[in-house]
N, CA and C of each residue as an Amber inpcrd file, in Angstrom:
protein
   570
 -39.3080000  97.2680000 102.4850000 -38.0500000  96.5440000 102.5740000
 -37.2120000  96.9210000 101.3450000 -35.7870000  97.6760000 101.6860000
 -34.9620000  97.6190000 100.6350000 -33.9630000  96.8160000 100.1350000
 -34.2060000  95.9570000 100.8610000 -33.1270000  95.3430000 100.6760000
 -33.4830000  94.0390000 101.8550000 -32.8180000  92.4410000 101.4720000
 -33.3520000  91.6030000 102.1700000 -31.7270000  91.1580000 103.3300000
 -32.2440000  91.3720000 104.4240000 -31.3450000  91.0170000 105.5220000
 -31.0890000  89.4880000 106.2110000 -29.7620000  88.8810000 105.8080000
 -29.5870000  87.3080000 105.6470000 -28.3050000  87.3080000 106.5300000
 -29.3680000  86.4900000 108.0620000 -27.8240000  86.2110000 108.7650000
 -27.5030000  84.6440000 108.1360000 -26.7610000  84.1490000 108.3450000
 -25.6910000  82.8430000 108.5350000 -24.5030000  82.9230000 109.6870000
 -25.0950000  81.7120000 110.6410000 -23.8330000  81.8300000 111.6060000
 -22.9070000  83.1540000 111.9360000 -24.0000000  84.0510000 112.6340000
 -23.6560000  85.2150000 112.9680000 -23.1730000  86.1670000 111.7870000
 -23.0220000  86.0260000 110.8540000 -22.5620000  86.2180000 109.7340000
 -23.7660000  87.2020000 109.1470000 -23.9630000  88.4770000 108.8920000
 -25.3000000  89.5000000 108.0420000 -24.9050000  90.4070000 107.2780000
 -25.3910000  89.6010000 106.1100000 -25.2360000  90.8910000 105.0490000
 -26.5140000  91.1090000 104.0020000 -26.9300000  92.4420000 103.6200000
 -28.0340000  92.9170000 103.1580000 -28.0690000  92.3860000 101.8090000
 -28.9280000  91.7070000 101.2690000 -28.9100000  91.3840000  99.4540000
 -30.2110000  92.1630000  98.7660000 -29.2760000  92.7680000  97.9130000
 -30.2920000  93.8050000  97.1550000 -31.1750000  92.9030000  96.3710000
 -32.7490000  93.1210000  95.6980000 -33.4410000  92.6250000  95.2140000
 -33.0790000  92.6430000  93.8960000 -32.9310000  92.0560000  93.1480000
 -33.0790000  91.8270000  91.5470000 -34.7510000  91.3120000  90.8390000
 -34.8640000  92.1970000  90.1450000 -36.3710000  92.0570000  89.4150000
 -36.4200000  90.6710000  88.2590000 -37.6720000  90.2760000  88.2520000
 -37.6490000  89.3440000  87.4800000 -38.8880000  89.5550000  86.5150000
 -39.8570000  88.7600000  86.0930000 -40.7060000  89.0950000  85.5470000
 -42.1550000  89.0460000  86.7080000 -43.1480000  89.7540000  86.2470000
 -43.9900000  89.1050000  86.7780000 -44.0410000  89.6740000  88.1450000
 -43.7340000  90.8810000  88.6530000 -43.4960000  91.6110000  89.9970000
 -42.6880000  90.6550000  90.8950000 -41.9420000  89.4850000  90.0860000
 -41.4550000  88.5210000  91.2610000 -40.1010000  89.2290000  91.2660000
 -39.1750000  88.6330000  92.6240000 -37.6950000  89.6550000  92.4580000
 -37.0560000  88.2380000  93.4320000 -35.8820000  88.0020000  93.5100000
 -34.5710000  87.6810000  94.4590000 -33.8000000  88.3360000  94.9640000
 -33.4780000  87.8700000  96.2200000 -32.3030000  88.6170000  96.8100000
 -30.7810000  88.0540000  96.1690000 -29.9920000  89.1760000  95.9860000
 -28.7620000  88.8460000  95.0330000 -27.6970000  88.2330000  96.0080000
 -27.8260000  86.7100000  96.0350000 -26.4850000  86.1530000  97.1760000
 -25.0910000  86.0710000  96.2130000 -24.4220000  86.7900000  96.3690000
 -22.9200000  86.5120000  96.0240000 -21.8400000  86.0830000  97.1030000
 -21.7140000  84.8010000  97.0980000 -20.8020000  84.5210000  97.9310000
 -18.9330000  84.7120000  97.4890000 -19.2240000  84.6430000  95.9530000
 -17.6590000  84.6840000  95.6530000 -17.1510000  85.7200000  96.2470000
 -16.2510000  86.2520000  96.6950000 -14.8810000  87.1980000  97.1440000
 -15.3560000  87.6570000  98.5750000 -16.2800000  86.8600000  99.4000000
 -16.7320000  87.0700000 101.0030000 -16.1220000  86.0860000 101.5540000
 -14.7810000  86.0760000 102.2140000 -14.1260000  85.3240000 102.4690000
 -14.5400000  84.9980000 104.4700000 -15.1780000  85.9250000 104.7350000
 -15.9160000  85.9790000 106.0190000 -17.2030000  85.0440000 105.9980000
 -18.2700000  84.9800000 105.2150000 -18.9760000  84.5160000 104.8470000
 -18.7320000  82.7660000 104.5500000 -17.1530000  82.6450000 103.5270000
 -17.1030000  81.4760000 103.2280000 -16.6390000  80.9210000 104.1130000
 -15.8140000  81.6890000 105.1640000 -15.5590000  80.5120000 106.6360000
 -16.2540000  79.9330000 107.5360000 -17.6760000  80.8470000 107.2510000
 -18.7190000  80.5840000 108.1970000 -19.4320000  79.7510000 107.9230000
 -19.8160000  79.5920000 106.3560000 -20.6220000  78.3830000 105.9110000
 -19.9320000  77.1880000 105.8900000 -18.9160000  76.8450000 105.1890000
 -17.7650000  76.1400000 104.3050000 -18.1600000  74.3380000 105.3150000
 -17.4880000  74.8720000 106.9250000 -17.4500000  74.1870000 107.6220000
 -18.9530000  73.0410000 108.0500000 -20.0810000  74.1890000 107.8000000
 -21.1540000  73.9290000 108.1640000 -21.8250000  72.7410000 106.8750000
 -21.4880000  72.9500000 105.5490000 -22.1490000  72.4310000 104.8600000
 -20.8740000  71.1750000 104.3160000 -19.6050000  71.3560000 104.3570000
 -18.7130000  70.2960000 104.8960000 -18.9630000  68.7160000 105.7840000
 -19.6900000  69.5640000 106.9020000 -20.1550000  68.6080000 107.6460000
 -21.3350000  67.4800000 107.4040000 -22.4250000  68.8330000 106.5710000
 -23.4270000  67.8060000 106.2370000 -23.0410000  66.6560000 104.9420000
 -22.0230000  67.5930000 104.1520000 -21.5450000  66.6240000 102.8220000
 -20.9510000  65.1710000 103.0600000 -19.9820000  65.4430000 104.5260000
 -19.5920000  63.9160000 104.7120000 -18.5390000  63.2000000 103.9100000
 -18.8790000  62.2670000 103.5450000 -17.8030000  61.2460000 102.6640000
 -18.2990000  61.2510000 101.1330000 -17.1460000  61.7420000 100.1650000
 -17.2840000  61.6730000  99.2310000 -16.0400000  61.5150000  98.3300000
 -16.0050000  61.3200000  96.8310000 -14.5020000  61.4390000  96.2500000
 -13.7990000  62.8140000  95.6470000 -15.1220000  63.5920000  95.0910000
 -15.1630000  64.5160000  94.1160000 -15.8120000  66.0240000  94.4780000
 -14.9680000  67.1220000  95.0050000 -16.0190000  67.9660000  94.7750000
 -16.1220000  68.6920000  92.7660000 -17.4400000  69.1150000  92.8120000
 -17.2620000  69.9000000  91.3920000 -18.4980000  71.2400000  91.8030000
 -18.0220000  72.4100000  90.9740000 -18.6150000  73.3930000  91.0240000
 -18.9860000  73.8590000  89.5550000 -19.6280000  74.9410000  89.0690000
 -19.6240000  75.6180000  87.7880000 -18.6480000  76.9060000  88.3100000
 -17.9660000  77.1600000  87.0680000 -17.8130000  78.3600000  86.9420000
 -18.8130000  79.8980000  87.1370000 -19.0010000  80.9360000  88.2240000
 -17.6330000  81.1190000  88.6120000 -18.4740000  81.4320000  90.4840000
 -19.2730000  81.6610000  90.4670000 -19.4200000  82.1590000  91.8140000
 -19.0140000  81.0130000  92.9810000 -19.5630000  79.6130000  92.6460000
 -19.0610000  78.3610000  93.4520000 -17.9110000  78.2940000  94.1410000
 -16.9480000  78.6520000  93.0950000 -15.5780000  78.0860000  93.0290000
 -14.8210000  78.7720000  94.4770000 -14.4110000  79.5260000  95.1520000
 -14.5300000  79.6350000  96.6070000 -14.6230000  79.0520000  97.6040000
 -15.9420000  78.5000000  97.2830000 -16.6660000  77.8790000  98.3680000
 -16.8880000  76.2870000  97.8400000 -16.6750000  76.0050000  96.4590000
 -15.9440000  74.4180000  96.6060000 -14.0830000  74.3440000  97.0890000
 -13.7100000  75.1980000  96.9030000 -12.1950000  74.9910000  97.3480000
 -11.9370000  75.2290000  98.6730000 -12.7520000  75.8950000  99.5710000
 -12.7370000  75.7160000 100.8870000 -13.4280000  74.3420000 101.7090000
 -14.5750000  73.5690000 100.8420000 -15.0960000  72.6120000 101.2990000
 -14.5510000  71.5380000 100.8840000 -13.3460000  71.4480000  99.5600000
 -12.8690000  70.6400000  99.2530000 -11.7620000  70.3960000 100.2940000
 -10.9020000  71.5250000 101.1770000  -9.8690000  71.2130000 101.4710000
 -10.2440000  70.8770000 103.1310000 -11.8350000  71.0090000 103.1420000
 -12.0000000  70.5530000 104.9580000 -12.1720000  69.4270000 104.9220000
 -12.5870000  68.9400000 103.8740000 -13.4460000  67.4500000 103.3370000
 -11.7730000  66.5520000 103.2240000 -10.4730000  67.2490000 103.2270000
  -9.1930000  66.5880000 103.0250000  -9.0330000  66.1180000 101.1540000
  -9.7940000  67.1990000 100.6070000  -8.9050000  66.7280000  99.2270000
  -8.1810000  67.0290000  98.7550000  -7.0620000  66.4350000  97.6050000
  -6.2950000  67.3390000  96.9500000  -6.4050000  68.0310000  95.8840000
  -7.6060000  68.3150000  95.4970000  -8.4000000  69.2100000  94.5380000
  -9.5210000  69.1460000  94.1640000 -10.4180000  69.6730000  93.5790000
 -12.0400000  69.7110000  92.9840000 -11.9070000  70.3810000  91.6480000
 -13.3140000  70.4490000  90.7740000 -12.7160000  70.0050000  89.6220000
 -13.9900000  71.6740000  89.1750000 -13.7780000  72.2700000  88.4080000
 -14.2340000  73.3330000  88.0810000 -14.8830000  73.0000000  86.4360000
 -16.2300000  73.3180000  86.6860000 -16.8580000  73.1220000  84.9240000
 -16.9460000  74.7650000  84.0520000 -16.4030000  74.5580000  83.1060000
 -16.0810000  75.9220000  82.6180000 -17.2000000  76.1930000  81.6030000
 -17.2880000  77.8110000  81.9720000 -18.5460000  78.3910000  80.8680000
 -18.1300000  78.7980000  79.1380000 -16.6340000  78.2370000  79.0150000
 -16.2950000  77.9100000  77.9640000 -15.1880000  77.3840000  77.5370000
 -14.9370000  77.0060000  76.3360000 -13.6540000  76.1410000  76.0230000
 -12.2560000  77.0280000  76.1690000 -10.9990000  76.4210000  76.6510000
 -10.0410000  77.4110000  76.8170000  -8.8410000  76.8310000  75.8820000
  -7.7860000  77.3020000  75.5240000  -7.1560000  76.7640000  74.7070000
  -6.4340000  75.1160000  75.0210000  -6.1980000  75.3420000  75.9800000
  -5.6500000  74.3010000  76.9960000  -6.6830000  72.3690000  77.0970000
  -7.4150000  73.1980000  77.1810000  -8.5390000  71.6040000  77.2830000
  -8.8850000  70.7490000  75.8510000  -8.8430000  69.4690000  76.3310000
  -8.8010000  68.1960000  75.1390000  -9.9820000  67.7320000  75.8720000
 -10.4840000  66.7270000  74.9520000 -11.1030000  65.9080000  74.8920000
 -12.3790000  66.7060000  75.9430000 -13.0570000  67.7460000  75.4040000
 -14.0520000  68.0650000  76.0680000 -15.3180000  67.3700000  76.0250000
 -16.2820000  67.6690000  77.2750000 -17.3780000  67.0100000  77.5230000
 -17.9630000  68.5400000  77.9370000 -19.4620000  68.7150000  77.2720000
 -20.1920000  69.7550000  77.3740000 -22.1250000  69.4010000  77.7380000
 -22.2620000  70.7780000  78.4550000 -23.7970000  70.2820000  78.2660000
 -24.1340000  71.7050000  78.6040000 -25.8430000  71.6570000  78.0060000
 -26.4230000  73.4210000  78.0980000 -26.7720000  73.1060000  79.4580000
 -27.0430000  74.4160000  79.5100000 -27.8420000  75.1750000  81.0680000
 -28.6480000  76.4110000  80.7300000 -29.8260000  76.4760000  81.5140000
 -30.2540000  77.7400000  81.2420000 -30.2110000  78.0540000  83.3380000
 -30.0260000  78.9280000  83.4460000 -30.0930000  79.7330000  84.6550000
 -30.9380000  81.3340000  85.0710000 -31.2630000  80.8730000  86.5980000
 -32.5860000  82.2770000  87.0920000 -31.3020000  83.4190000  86.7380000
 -30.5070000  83.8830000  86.7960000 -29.0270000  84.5800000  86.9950000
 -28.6460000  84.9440000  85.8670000 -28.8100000  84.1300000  84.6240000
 -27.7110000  83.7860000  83.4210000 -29.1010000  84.3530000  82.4430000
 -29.2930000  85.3610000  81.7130000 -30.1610000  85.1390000  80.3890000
 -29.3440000  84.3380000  79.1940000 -30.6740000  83.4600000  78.6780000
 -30.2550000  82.7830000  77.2850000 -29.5880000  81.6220000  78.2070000
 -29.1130000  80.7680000  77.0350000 -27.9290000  79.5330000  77.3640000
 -26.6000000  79.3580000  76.9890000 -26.4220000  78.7440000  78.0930000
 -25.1640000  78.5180000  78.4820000 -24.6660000  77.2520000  78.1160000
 -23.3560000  76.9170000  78.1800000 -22.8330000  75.3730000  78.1900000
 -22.0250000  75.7000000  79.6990000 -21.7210000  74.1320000  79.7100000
 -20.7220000  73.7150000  80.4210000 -19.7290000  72.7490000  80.3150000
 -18.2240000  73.0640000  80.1490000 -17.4650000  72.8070000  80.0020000
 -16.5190000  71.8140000  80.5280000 -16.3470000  70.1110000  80.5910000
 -15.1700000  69.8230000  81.3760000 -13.9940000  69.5060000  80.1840000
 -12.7070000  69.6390000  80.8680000 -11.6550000  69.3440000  80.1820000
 -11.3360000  67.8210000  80.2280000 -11.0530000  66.9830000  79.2500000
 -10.7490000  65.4190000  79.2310000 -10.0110000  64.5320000  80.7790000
  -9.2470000  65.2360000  80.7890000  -8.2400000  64.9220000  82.5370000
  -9.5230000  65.2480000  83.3360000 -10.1440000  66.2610000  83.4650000
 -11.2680000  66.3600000  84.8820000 -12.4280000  65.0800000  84.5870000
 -12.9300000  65.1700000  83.2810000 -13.9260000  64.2440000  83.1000000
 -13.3550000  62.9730000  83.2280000 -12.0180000  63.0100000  83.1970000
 -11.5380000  61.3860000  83.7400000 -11.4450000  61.1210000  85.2890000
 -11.0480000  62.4720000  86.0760000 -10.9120000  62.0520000  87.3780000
 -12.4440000  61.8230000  88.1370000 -13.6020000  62.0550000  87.4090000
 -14.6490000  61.7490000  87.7310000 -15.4390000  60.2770000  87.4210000
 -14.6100000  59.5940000  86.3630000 -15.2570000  58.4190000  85.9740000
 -15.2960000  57.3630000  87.3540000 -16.4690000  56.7970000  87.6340000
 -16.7000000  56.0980000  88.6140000 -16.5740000  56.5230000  89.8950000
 -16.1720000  58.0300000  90.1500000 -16.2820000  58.6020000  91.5630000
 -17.2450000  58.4750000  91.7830000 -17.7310000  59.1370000  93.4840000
 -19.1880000  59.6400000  94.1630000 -18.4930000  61.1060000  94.3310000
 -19.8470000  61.7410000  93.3690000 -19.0160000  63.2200000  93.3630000
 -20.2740000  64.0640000  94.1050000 -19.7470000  65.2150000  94.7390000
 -21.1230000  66.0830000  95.2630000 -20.9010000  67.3210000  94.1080000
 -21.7950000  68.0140000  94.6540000 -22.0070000  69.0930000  93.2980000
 -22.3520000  70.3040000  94.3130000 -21.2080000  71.3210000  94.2350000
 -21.4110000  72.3160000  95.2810000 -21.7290000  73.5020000  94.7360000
 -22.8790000  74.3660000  94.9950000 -23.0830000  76.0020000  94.1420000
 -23.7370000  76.6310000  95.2520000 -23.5060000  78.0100000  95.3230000
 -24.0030000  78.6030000  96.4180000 -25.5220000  79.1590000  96.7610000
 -26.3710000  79.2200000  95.4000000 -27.6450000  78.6300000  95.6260000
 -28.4250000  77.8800000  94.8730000 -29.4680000  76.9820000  95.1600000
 -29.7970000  76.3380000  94.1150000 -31.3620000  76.6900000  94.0850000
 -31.8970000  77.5550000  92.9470000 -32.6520000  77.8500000  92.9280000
 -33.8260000  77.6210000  91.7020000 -34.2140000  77.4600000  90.6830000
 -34.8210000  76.4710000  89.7730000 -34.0530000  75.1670000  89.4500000
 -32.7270000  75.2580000  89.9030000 -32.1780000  73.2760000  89.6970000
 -31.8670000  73.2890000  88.4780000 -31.6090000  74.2900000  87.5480000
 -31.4960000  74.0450000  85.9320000 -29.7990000  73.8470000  86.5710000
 -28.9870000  74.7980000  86.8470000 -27.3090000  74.3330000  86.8020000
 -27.1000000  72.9410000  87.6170000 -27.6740000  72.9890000  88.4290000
 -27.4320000  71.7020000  89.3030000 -27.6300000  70.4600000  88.1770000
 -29.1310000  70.8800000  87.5040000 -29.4790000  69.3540000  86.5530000
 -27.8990000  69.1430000  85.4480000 -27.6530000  70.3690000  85.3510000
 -26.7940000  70.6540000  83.9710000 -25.5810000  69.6250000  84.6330000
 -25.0480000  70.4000000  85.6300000 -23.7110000  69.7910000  86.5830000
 -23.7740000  68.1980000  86.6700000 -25.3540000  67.8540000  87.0950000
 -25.4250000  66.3090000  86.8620000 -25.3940000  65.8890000  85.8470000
 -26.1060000  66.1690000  84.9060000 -25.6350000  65.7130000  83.3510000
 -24.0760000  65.3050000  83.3170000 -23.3770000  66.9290000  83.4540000
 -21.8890000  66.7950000  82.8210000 -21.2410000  65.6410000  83.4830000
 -21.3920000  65.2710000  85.0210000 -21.2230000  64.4290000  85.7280000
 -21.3330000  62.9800000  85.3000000 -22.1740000  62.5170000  85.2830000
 -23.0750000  61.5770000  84.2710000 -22.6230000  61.5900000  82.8660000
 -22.1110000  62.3900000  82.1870000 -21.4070000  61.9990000  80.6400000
 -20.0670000  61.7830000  80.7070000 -19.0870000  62.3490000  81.7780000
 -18.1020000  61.6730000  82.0380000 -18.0690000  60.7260000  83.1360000
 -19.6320000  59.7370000  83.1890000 -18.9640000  58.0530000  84.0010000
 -18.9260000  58.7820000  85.7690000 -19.3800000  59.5960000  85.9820000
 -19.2930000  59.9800000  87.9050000 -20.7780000  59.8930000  88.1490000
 -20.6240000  59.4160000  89.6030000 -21.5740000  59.3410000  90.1720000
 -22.3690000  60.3950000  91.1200000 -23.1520000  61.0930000  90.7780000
 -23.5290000  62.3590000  91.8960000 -23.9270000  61.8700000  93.4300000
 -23.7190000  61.4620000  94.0570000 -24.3140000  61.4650000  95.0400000
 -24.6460000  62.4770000  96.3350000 -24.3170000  63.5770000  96.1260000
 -24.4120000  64.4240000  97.0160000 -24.8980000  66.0780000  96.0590000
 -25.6610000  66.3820000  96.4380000 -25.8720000  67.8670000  95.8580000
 -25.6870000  69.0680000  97.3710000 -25.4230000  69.6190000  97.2200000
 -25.4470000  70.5930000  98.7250000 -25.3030000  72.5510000  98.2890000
 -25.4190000  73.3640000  98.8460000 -25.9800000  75.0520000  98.0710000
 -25.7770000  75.0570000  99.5700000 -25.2650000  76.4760000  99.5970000
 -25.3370000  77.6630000 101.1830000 -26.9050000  77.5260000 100.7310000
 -27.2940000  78.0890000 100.4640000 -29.0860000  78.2240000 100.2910000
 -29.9560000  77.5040000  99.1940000 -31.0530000  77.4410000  99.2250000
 -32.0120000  76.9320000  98.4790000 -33.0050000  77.9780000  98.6870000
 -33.2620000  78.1800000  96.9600000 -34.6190000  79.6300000  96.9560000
 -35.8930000  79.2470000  96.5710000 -36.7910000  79.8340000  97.2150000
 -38.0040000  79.3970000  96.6850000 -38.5460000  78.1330000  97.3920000
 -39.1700000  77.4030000  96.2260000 -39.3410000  76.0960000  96.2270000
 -38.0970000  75.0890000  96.5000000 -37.2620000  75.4590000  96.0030000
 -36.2540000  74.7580000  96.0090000 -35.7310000  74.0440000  97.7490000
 -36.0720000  74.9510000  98.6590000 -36.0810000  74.3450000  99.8550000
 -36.7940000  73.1330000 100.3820000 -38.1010000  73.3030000  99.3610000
 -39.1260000  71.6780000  99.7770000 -38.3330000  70.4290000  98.9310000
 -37.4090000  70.3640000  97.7980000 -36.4200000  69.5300000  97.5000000
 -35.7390000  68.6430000  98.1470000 -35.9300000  66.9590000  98.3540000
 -35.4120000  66.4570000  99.2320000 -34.2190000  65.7610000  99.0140000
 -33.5270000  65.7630000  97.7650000 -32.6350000  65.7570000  97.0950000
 -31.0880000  66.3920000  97.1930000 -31.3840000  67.9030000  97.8870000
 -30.3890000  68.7950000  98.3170000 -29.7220000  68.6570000  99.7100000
 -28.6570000  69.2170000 100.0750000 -28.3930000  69.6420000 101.2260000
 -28.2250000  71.1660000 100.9740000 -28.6020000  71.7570000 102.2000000
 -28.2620000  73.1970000 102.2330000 -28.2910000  73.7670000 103.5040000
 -28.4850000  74.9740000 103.9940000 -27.8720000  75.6380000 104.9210000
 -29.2520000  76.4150000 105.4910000 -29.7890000  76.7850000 104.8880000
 -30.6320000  77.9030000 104.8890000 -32.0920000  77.8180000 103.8470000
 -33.1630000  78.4370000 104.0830000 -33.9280000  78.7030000 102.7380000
 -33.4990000  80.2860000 102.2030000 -33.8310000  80.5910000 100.8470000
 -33.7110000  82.0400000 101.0090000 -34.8630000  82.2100000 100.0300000
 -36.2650000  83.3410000 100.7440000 -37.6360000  83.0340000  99.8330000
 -37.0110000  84.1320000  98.3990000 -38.2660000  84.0080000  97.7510000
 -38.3570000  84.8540000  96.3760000 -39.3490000  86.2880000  97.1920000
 -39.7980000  86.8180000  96.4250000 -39.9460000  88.1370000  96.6940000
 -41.3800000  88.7830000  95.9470000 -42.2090000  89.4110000  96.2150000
 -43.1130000  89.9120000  95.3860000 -43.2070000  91.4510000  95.6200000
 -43.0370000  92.1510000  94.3450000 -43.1060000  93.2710000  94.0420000
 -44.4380000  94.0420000  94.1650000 -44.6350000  95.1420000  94.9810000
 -45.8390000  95.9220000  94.9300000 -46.2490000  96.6420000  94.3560000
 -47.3130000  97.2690000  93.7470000 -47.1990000  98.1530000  92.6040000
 -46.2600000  99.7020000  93.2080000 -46.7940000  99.7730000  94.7340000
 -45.7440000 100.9970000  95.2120000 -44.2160000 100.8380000  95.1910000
 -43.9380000  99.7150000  94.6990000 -42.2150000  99.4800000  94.5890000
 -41.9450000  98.9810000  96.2300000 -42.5940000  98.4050000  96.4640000
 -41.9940000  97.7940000  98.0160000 -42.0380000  96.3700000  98.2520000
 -41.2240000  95.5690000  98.6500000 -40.7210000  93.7940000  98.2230000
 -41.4240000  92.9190000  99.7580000 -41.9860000  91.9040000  99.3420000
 -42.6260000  91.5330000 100.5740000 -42.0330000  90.0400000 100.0390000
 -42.2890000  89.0100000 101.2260000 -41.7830000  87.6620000 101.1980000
 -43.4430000  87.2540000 100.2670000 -42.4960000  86.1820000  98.8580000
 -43.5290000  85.8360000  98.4790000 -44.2910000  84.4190000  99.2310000
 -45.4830000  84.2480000  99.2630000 -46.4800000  83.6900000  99.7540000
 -46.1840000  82.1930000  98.5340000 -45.9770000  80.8080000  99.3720000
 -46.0120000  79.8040000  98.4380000 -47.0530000  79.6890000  97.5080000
């Protein structure tokens, strides 16, 4: 296998493997700039999200695919956590992250006005996969230090383990991968 083949709602596109340690590997889902892709899910995981006040995403692959689920869901905006401070933002609220994707750590960023439009909402927390739960935990944190309430988590996919999570909504599983010593990727075995 060169590559791992992922329909969604008729929707197939090939995700190349990325190596990790340990002969383990992932398939690389990028949903940002698949605007085919985001029409196909958007609606689907929209539906399961339901009633809420707040969408929020991290910076940057999310952001797409919270602004398409924000505007089926009827809002007039969602609120973007930034991977750093910009000149523009007051009264920031931050928290680390480490991520499968991201080496080293990260923060996350809200600006004073977003962390206010979250105080006392029910906010969901939208990313396109959620796969060790470190950004998601992070997103709840930031959530949680500016006064919002998470009640909804939802991902196009969940990797790994992350699919036995009963906590999430999602769309799909998408497994992890084990490397052969001949260089050939098989579905890893729980």
């Amino acid at each position: 296998m060169e590559s791992y083949e992922l329909e969604l709602f008729g929707v197939k596109r090939k995700l190349p493997f990325i190596n990790l340690e340990d002969n383990l590997a992932f398939a690389s889902f990028v949903i940002m700039g698949d605007t085919e892709l985001i029409m196909a899910c958007a609606p689907k995981l929209a539906e399961k999200i339901g009633d809420v006040d707040v969408i929020i995403t991290a910076e940057a692959k999310g952001i797409a695919l919270a602004y398409e689920i924000s505007r089926l869901l009827g809002k007039k905006n969602f609120i973007v956590a930034r991977k750093s401070i910009k000149s523009y933002m007051s009264g920031v609220v931050s928290v680390s992250v480490h991520s499968i994707t991201t080496s080293g750590e990260q923060h996350l960023y809200l600006d004073g006005h977003d962390a206010e439009c979250l105080r006392g909402k029910r906010v969901c927390i939208v990313d396109d996969v959620i796969s060790t739960g470190e950004s998601l935990y992070a997103l709840q944190a930031l959530v949680e230090s500016a006064e919002g309430i998470v009640t909804k988590k939802a991902a196009v996919l969940a990797e790994g383990n992350a699919a036995e999570r009963d906590d999430i909504i999602f769309l799909q599983k998408l497994p992890l991968f084990q490397k052969s010593e001949n260089g050939e990727y098989a579905v890893k075995e729980s």
